[in-house]
N, C-alpha and C positions, 0 to 999 in steps of 0.2 A: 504493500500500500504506500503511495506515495504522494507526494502533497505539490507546492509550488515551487515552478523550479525560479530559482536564485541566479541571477547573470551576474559575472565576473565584468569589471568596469576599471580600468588604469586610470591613475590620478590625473590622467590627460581625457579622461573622457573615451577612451576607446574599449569599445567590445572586446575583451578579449577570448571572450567562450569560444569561440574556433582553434586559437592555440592551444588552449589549455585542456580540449577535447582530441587533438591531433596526439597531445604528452600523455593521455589517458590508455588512449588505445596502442600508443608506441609501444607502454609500459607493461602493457598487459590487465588492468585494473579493468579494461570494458569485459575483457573477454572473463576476466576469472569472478567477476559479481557484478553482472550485465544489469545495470540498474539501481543499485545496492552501496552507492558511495555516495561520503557529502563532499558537496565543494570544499570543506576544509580539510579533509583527506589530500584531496586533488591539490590542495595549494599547500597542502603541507610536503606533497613528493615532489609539487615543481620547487617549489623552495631548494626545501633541503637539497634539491639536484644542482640548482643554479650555485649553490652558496658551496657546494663542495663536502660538506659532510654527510650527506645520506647517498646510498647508492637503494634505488627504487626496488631493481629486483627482488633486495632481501624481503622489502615488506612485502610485496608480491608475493613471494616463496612462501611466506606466513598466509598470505590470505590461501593462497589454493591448498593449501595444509588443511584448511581448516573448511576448507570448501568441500576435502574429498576430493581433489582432480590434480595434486601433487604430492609429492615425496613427504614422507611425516616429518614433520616439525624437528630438531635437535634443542631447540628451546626451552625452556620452560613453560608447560600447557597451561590455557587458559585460565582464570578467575575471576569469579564474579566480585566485583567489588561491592563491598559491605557496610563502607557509610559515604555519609555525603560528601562535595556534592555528586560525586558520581554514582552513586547509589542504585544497582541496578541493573548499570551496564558490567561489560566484560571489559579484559582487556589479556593480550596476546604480546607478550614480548618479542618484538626483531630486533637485529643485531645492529648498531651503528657500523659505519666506516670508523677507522682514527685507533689512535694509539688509548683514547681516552676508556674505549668501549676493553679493549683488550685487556690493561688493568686493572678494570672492574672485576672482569672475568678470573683474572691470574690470583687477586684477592682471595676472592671464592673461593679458587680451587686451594689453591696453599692453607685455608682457613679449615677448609670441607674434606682436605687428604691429607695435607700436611708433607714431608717430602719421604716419600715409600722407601726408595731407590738410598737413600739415605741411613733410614732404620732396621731398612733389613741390612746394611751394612753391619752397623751396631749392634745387632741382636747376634748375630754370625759371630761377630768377634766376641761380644759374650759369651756364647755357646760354646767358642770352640776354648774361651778363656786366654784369648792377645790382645794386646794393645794394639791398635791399629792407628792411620793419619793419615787422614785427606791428602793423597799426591797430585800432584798434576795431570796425572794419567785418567783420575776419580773426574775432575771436574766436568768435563763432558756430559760424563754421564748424566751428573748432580744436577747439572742445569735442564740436561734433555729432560731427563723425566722428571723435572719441578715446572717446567714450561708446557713441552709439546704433550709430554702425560696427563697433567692435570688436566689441562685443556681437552686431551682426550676425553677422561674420564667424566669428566663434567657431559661431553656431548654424550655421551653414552647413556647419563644418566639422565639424559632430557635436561638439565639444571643449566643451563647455558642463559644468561642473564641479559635481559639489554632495554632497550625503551620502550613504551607502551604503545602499543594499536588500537585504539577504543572502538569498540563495538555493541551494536544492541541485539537481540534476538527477538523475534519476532515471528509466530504462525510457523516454526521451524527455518526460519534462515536468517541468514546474518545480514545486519545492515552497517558498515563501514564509515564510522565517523570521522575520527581522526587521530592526529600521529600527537605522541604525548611524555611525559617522563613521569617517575616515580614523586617527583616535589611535588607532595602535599601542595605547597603552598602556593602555586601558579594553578591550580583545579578549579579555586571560587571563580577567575577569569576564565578557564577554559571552558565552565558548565553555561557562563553568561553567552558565549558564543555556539553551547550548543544547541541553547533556548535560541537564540536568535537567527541562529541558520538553518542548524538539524532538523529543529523542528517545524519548521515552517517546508522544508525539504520531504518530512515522511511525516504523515501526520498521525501516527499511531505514537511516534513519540512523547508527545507532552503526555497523555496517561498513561503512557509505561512509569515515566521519570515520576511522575504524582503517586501513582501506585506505591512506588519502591519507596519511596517518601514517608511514607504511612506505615509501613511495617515498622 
């Protein structure tokens, strides 16, 4: 169900729903939720495209994960968010581009495994009762499997972390909001913009978001 659609307009006055329908279908977003995204989705992957740190595909690859018509997710799976204001909806972590996302990620893992390749050294030299010392020979290793392992592990266990894809459900399918992060504290402005686009865009929205209100 869908409501009024919303044109895109440059501070110059120019139409730009043609281009930003051209970036839509380049990307793959028409064809993996043909109907089913708001403009602020769409202007949050031209954005983030123009500006250098989002790469579209990833959120892409999340959406048709989640559609059922690509490869499962490495991510951490869906949840529904539990208090305001987004209360109601879901949301879907994709990966950034950037060294920033990757730190996130290598945090986690070294927190969530700790360094394996390391302990079982120590437990060994316990067992067999030597003193042992990190040689030069060692560090290789120490890093591979604190880096490229963790990093494994984490994908294997789904827990791979990154920024939000906001989404509502509705009548059994997903309708695509927009792109978002974990800061609390930028959601009071992100919900005023989803009142003011989203829902004017699918008009089942404003009783979902009231509903979820109420619980």
């Amino acid at each position: 169900m869908t409501g009024e659609k919303v044109v895109l307009v440059s501070p110059t006055g120019e139409d730009m729903s043609a281009e930003l329908a051209t970036f839509v279908k380049a990307i793959g977003l028409e064809r993996a939720a043909p109907g089913r995204y708001s403009l602020l989705l769409s202007l949050g992957l031209f954005g983030g495209h123009l500006a250098g740190r989002l790469n579209p595909a990833k959120v892409i690859r999340e959406i048709e994960a989640l559609e059922g018509v690509g490869a499962p997710s490495r991510l951490k799976p869906p949840i529904q968010n539990r208090h305001p204001p987004l209360k109601g909806l879901w949301h879907k972590h994709h990966l950034q581009d950037g060294l920033g996302s990757l730190a996130k990620n290598l945090r986690r893992s070294l927190h969530k495994y700790g360094m394996p390749y390391l302990e079982q050294q120590i437990q060994e030299a316990e067992r067999l009762g030597e003193e042992r010392y990190i040689t030069p020979d060692m560090v290789g290793a120490l890093v591979d499997d604190a880096v490229l392992g963790n990093l494994r592990r984490l994908s294997e266990d789904r827990s791979i972390t990154g920024e939000w894809l906001l989404y509502a459900k509705y009548e059994g399918k997903n309708y695509y909001l927009c792109l978002t992060s974990h800061d609390a504290s930028q959601h009071d402005e992100l919900r005023k913009q989803i009142d003011l686009v989203c829902c004017r865009e699918f008009s089942f929205l404003t009783d979902l978001l009231s509903d979820a209100s109420r619980d």
